[in-house]
C-alpha positions in Angstrom: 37.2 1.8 -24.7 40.1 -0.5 -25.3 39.3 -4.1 -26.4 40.0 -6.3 -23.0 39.0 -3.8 -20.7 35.4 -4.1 -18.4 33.1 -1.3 -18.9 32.5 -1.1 -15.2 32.1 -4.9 -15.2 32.7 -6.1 -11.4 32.3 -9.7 -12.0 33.9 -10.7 -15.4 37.6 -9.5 -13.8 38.2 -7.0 -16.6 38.6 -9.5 -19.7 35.0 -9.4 -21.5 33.3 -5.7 -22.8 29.7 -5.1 -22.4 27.8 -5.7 -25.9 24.3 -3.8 -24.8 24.2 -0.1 -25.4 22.7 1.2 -22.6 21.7 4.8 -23.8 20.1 3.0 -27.0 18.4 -0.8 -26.9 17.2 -0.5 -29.9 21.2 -1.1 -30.7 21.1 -4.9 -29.5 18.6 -6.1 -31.1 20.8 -7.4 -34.1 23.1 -9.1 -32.1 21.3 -12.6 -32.9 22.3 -14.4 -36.3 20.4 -14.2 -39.3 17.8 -16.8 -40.2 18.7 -19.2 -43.3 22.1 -20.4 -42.3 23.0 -16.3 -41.4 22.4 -15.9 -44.7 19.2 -14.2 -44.0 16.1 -15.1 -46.2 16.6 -12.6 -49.0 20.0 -13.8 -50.3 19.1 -18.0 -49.5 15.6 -17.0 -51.8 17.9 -15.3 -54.5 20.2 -18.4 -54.9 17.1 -21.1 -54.3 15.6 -18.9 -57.1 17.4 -20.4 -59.9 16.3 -23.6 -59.3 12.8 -22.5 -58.8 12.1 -19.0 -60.1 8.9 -18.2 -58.3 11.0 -17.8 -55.3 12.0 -14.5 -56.2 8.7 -13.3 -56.9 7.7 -14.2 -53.4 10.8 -12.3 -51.8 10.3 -9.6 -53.4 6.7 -9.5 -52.5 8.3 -9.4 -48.8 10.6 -6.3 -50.2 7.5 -4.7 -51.2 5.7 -5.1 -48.0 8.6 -3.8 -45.8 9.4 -6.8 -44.5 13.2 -5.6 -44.2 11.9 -2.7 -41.6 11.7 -6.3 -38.9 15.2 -6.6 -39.7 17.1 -4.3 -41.7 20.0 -6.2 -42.6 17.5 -8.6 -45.1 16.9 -5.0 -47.1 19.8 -6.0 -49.9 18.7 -9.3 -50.2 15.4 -9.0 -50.4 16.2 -6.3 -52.9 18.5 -8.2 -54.8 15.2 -10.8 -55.2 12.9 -7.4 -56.6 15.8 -6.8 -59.3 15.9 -10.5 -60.0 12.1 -11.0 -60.4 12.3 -8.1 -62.7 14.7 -9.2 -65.1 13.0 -12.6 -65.1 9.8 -10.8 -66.1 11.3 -9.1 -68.8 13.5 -12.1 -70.4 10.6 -14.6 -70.1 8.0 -11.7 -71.9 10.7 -11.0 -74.7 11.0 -15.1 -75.3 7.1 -15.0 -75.5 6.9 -12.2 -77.9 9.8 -13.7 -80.1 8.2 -17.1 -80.2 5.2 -16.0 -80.7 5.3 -13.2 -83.3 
């Protein structure tokens, strides 16, 4: 199919293609924007989360409950929040340890 041309469109005169996928509707179910300025709430979480670290804990509590199987284009940035929450984990424990022994 050639960009301009109907798809069997009577009444948009030939200048507009169809977006649904008729043999699969699963298909346009991601035509709406993200959420969080299309974004999508993984990557606005990872960049809120260095003003307030406890953000990425709680995204990647959504990465651990599938939360990205709703949507799967949140997946990398909810996992992005996961490896985040990790290395914040790890920096804070060895600061504790080398403070504190």
């Amino acid at each position: 199919m050639e960009n301009g041309q109907s798809n069997g469109c009577k009444n948009c005169g030939g200048n507009y293609i169809l977006i649904k996928d008729e043999e699969d509707p699963r298909l346009t179910m991601f035509n709406k924007p993200l959420p969080c300025c299309g974004c999508g709430i993984g990557w606005c979480s990872l960049l809120l989360g260095f003003v307030c670290p406890l953000i990425w804990y709680c995204a990647a509590i959504l990465y651990l409950c599938r939360y990205y199987n709703k949507d799967p284009r949140e997946r990398s940035g909810l996992a992005a929040n996961a490896i985040a929450a990790l290395v914040c984990t790890i920096v804070t424990l060895i600061t504790l340890a080398a403070i504190y022994l």
